[in-house]
C-alpha positions as CSV (number, residue, x, y, z in Angstrom):
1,X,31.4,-66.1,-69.9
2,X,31.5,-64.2,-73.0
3,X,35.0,-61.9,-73.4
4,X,35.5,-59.0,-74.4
5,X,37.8,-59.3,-77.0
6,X,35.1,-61.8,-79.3
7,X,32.4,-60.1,-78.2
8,X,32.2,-58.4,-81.8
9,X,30.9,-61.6,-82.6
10,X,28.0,-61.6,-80.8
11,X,25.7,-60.5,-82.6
12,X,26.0,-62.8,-85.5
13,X,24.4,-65.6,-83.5
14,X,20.5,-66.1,-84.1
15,X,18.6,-67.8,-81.3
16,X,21.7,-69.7,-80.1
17,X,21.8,-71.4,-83.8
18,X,24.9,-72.5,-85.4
19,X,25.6,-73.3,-89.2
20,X,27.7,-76.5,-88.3
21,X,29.8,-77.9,-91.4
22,X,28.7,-81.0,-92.5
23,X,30.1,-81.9,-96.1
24,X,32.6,-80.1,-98.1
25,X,31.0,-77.3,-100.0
26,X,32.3,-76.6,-103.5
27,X,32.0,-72.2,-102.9
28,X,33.5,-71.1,-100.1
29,X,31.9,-67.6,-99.3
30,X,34.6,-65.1,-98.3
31,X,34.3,-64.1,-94.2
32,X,34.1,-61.1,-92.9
33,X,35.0,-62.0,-89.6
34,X,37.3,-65.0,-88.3
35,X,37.6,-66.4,-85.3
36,X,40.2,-68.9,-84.3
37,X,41.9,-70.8,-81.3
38,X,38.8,-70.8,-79.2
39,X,36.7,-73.4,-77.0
40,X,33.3,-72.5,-78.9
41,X,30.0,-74.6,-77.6
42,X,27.7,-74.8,-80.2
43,X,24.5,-76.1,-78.9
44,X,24.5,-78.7,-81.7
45,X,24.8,-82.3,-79.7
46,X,26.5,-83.9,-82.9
47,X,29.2,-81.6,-82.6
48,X,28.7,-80.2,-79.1
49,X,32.3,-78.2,-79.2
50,X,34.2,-76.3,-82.3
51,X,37.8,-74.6,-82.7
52,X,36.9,-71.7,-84.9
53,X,34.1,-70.3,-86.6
54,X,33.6,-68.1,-89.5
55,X,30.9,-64.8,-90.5
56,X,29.8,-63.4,-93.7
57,X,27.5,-60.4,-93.0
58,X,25.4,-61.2,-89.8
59,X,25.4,-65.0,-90.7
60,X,27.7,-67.2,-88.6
61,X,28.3,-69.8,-92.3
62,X,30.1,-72.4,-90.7
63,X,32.0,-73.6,-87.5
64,X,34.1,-76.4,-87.2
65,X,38.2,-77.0,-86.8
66,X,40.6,-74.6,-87.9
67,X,41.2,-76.4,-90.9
68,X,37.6,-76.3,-91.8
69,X,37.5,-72.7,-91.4
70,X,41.0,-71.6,-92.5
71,X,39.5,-71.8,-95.9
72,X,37.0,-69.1,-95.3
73,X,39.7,-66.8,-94.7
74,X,40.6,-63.8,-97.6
75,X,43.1,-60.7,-97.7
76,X,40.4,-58.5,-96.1
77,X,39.1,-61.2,-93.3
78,X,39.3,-59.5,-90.0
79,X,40.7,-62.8,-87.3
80,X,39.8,-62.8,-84.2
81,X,41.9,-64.8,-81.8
82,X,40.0,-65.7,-78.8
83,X,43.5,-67.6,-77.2
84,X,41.7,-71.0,-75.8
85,X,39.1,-68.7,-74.7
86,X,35.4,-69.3,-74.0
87,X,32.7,-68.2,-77.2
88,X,28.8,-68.5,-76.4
89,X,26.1,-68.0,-78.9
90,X,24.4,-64.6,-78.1
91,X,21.4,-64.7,-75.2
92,X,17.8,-64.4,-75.8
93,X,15.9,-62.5,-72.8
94,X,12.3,-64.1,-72.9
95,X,10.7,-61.4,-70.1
96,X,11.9,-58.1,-70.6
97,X,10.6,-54.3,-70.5
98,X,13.6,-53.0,-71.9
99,X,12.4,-49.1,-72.2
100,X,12.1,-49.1,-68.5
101,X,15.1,-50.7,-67.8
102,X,16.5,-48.6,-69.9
103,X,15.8,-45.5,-68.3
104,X,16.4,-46.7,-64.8
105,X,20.0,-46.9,-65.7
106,X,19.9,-42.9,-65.4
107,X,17.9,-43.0,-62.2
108,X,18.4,-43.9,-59.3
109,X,19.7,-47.2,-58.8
110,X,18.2,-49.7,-56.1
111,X,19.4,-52.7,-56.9
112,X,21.6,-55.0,-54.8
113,X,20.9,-52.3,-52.1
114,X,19.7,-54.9,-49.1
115,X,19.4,-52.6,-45.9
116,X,17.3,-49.4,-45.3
117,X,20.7,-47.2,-44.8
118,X,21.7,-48.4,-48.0
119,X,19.2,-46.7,-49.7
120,X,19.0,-43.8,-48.3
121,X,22.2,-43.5,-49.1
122,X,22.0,-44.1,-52.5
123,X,18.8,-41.8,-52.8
124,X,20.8,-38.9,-51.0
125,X,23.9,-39.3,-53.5
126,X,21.6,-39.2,-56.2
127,X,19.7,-36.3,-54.8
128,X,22.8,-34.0,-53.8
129,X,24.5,-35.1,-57.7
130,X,21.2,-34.0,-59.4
131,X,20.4,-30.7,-57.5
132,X,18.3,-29.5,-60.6
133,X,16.0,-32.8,-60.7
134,X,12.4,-31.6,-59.8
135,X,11.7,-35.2,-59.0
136,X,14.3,-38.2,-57.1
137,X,13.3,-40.9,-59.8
138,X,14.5,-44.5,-59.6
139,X,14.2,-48.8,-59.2
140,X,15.3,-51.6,-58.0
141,X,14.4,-52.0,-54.5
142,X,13.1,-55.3,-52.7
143,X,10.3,-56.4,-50.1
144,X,12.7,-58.7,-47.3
145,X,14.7,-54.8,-46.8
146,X,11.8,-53.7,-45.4
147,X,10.3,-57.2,-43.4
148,X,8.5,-58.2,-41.2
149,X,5.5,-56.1,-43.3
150,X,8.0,-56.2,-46.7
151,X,6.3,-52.4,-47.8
152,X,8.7,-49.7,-47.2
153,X,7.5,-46.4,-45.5
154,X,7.8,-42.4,-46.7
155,X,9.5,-41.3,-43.9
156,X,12.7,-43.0,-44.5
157,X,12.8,-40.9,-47.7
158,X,11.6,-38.0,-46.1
159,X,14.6,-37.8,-43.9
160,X,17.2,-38.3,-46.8
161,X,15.2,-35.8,-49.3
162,X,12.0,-33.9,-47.5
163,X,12.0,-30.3,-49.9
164,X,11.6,-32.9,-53.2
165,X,9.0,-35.3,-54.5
166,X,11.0,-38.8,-54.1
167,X,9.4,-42.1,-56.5
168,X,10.9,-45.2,-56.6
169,X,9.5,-48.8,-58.1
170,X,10.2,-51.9,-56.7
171,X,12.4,-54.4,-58.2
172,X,9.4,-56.2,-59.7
173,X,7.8,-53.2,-60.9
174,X,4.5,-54.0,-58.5
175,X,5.0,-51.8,-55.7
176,X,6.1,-48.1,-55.5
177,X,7.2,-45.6,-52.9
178,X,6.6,-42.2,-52.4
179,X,8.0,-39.5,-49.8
180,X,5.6,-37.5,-48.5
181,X,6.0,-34.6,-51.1
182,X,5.2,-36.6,-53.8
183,X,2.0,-38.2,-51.8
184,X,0.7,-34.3,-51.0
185,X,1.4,-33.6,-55.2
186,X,-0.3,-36.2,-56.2
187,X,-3.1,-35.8,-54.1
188,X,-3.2,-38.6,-51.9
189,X,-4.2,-38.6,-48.3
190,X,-6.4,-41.0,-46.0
191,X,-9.6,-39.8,-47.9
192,X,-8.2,-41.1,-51.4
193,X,-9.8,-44.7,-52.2
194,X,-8.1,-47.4,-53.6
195,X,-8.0,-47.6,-57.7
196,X,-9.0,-50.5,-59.9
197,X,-6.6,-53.4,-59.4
198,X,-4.1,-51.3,-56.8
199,X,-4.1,-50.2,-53.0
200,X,-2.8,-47.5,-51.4
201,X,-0.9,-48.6,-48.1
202,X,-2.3,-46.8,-44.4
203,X,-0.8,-47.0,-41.1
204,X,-3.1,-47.9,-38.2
205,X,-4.2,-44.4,-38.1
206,X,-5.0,-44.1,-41.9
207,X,-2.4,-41.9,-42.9
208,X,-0.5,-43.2,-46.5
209,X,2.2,-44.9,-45.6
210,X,4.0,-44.0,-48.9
211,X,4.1,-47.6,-50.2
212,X,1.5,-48.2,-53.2
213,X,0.4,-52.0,-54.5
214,X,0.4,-52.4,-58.1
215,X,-1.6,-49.4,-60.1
216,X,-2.3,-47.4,-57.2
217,X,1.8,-46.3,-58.3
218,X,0.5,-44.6,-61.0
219,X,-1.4,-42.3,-59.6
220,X,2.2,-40.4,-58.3
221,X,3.6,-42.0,-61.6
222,X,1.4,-39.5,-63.7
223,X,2.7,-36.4,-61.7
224,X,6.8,-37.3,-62.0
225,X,8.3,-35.2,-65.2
226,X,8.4,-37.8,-68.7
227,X,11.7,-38.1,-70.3
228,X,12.1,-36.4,-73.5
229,X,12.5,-38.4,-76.7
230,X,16.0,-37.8,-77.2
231,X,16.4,-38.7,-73.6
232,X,14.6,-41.8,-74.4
233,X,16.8,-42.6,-77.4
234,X,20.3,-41.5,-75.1
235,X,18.6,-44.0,-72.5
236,X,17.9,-47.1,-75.4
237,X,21.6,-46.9,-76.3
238,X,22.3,-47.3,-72.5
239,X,20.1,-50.0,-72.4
240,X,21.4,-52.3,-75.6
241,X,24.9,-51.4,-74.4
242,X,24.5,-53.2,-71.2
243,X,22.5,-56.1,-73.3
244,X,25.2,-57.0,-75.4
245,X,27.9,-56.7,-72.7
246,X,26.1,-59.5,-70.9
247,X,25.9,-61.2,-74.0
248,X,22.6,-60.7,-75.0
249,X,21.3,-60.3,-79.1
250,X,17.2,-60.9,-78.9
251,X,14.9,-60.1,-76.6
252,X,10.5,-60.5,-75.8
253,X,9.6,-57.7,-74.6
254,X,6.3,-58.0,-72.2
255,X,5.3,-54.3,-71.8
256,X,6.3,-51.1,-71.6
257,X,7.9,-50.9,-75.3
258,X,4.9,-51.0,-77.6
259,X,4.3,-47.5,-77.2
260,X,7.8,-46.8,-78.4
261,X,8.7,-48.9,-81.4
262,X,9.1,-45.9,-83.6
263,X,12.1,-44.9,-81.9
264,X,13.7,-48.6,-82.3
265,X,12.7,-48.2,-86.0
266,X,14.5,-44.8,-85.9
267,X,17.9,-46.9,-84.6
268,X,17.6,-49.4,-86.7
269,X,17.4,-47.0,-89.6
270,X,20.3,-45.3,-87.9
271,X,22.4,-48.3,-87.9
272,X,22.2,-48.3,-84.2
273,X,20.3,-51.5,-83.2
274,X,22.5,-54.1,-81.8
275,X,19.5,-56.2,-80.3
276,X,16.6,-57.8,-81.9
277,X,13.1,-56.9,-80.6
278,X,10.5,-59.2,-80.2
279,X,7.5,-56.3,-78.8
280,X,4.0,-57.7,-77.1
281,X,1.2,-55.2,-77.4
282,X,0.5,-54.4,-73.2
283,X,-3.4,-55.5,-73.0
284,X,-4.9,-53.8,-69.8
285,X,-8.8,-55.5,-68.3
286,X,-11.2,-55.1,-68.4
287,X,-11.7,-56.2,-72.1
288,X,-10.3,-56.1,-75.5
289,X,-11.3,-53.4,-77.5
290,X,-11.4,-52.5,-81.2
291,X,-8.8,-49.9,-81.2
292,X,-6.6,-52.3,-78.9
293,X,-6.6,-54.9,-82.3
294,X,-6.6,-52.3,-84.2
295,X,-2.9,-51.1,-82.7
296,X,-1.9,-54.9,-82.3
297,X,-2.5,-55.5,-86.1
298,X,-1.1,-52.2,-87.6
299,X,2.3,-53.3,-85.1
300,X,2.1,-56.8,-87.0
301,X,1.7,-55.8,-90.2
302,X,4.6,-52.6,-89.9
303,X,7.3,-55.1,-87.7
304,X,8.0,-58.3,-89.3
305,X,11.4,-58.8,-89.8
306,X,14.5,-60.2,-87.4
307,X,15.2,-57.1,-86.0
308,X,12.0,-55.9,-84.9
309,X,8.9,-58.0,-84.8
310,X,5.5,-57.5,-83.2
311,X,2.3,-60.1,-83.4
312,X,2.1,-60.6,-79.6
313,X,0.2,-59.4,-76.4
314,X,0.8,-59.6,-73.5
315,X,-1.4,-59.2,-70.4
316,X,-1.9,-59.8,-66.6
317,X,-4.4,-61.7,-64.8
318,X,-2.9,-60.6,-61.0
319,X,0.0,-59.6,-58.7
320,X,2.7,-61.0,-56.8
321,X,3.1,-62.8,-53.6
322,X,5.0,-60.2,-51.5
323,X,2.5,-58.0,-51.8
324,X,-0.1,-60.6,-51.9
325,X,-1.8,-59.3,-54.9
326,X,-0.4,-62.6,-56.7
327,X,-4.4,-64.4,-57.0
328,X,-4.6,-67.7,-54.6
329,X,-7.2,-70.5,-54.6
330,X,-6.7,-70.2,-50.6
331,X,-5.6,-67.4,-48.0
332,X,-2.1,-66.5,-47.7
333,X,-0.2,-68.0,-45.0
334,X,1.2,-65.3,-43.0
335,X,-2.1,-63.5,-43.7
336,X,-5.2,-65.6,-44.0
337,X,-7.2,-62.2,-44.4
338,X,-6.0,-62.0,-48.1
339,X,-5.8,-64.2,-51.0
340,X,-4.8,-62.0,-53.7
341,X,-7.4,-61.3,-56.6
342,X,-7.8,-61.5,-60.4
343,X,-7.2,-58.3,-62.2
344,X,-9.7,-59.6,-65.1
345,X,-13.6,-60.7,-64.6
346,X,-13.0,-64.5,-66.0
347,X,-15.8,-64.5,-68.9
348,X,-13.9,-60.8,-70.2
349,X,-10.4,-62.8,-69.9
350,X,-10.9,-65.8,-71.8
351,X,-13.4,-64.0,-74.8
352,X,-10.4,-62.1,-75.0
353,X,-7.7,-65.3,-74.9
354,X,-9.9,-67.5,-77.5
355,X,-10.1,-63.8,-80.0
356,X,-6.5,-63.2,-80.1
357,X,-5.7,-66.8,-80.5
358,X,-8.1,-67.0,-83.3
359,X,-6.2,-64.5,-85.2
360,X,-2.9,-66.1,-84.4
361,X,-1.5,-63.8,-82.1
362,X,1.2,-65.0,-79.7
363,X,0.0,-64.6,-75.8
364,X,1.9,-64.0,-72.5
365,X,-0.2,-63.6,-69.6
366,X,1.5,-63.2,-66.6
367,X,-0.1,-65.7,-63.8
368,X,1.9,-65.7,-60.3
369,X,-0.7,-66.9,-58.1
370,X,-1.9,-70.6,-59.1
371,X,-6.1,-69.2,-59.2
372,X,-4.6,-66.6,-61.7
373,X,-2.5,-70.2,-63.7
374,X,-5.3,-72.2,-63.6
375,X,-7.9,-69.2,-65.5
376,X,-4.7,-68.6,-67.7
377,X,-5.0,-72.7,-68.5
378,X,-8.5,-72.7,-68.7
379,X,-8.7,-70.2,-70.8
380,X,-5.7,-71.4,-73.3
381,X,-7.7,-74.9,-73.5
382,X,-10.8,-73.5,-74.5
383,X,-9.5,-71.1,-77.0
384,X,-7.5,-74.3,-78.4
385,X,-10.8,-75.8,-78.4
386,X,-12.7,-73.3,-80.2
387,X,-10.0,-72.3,-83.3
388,X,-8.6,-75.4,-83.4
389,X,-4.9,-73.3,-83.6
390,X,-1.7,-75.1,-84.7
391,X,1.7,-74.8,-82.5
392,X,0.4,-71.2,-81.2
393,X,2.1,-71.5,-78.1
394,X,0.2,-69.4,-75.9
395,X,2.8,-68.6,-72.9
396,X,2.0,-68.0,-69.0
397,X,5.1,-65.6,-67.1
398,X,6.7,-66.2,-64.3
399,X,4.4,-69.1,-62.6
400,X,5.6,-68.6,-58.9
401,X,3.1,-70.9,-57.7
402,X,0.8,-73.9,-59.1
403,X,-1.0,-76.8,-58.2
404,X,0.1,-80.4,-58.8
405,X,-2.6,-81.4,-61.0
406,X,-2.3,-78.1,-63.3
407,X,1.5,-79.3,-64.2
408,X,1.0,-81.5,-66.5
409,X,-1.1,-79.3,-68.3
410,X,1.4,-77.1,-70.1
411,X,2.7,-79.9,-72.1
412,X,-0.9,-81.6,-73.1
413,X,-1.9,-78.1,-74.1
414,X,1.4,-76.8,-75.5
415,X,1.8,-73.8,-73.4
416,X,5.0,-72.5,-72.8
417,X,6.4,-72.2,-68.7
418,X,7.6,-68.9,-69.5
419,X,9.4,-69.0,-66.4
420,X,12.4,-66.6,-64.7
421,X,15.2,-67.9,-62.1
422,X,14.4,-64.7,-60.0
423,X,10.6,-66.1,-59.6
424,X,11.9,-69.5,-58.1
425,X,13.9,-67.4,-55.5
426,X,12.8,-63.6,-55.7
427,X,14.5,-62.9,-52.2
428,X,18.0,-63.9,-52.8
């Protein structure tokens, strides 16, 4: 684990990189920073562990014994002493939507919550501390709570909070829940029809249940209250707070953030950014469109730099599996009715894929279902095919399921198995 008292130091690492010394050097430059007595793993297998290390500036310029580094030491050197302790380079979180995440830590707060009372619970606290909240905002909730159907329903959150519109997101972002005030505000009753790529939920008498599959969420999403910008800003320090507690200094974002890198350009002028950004331009289907490159390119050629970076994009070719929107090539198991479906037409999808590749873009599609892995192969081979691209290392999220023979794929066509632990196990 990464303590406390060197987490200062955190930030100087750079994609878990270390400067190892290798020969004497004739300059030593002066350090900033010191630290000394600690058990430092440096990700380097000819010298896999160090004593000390030193920092000039945000650079880590050399690690080694405490001899070594003794000599980097001045009158003005700030030491550390991590006392035998345990020093990490920083984290880099590959799949992140960080604004989100962000502001759910001021919702809310689902997580880790496993039974039906818990929530409620949670929700009524939250309710009864916030008495001036038009709306009962909030995340983190998971399918197995609710089993054997895995979709929660509104009138558990109708008994906790009935005189106030109540929206929470599922842990995965994919599902939503509504109580009924929020359904009747947002217009949504048994005559409402499904939108593209979502489903609203009925009982057996076609009421709305409250639970809502994928983009059907945002048609109560549009109707909840929009946190301010300074909100936003108050919620971004929350955010990289709770980053670089845990260790972490970079992260990809894959959607959600786009829309906001002016205000990380505004910390970062403010001398508040203590995480690096890597942002992916959010491409919905059903095609890309000029003013879609048009928003990707201006991001690429404004952020270029370590601390905030653009030149990706990231779309989605389905769902997931407990809601069985996740794309199969056969039925589901415990509901043969439904295999899932592709949130792109195919032709659309991989015109798309080849165009951004040929302008050597950086693409994350996220493909949980192995129909929607396969098309996001496809689509990567022929786009490889047709530019003739060099290390672009196209990327496919999350990969919950995938067929034997498409394995081997990912390393003959250089795509990166952009893949989280949560996804191998989602219901622990």
């Amino acid at each position: 684990m990464i303590l406390s008292k060197v987490s200062t130091i955190v930030s100087a690492f750079r994609e878990m990189a270390f400067v190892c010394i290798c020969q004497q050097q004739t300059t030593m430059p002066a350090a900033d920073t010191v630290v000394m007595h600690a058990k430092i793993y440096t990700v380097n297998s000819r010298q896999p562990w160090a004593e000390a290390l030193a920092i000039a500036g945000d650079k880590i310029v050399a690690v080694g014994t405490e001899k070594d580094i003794e000599q980097y030491r001045q009158k003005k050197t700030k030491i550390i002493d991590a006392h035998g302790r345990l020093v990490l380079p920083g984290f880099a979180d590959c799949h992140i939507h960080f604004m989100d995440g962000s502001i759910g830590l001021t919702q809310v707060d689902l997580n880790g919550a496993t039974s039906v009372t818990e929530i409620q619970k949670r929700v009524k606290e939250y309710a009864a501390a916030h008495p001036k909240e038009p709306w009962i905002l909030g995340m983190g909730w998971s399918y197995p709570t609710f089993s054997p159907s895995g979709l929660p329903d509104k009138k558990v959150l109708d008994e906790v909070v009935p005189d106030r519109p109540v929206y929470l997101v599922a842990f995965d972002g994919h599902s939503s829940w509504a109580n009924s005030k929020a359904l009747t505000l947002a217009g949504i009753t048994r005559a409402i029809g499904d939108p593209a790529n979502g489903k609203i939920v009925h009982d057996e008498k076609g009421d709305p249940t409250g639970a809502l599959k994928e983009s059907a969420g945002d048609l109560v999403a549009k109707f909840a209250p929009k946190p301010s910008r300074a909100q936003r800003l108050a919620a971004l320090r929350m955010g990289m707070h709770e980053a670089n507690k845990f260790g972490l200094v970079r992260v990809h974002s894959a959607g959600q953030d786009f829309e906001w890198l002016d205000l990380y350009d505004e910390l970062r002028r403010n001398g508040e950014l203590t995480l690096r950004f890597y942002v992916a331009y959010f491409l919905d289907p059903p095609e890309l469109a000029p003013d879609s490159i048009e928003k990707i390119e201006q991001a690429r050629r404004t952020y270029h730099d370590d601390w905030i970076s653009g030149g990706a994009v990231k779309t989605m070719l389905d769902g997931v599996v407990e809601a069985h929107t996740a794309a199969m090539l056969t039925p589901y198991s415990d509901d043969p009715s439904q295999s899932g479906k592709l949130f792109w037409e195919p032709a659309k999808y991989e015109g798309a894929i080849t165009e951004l590749d040929r302008r050597g873009l950086q693409i994350f599609t996220h493909a949980i279902g192995d129909k929607a892995v396969r098309l996001a192969l496809d689509a990567y081979q022929q786009a490889a095919a047709t530019n003739h691209a060099h290390d672009a290392r196209p990327r496919i999220e999350h990969i919950e399921t995938i067929t034997a023979q498409d394995i081997p794929r990912f390393g003959k066509l250089g795509v990166i198995a952009s893949f989280q632990p949560l996804h191998a196990y989602p219901d622990d």
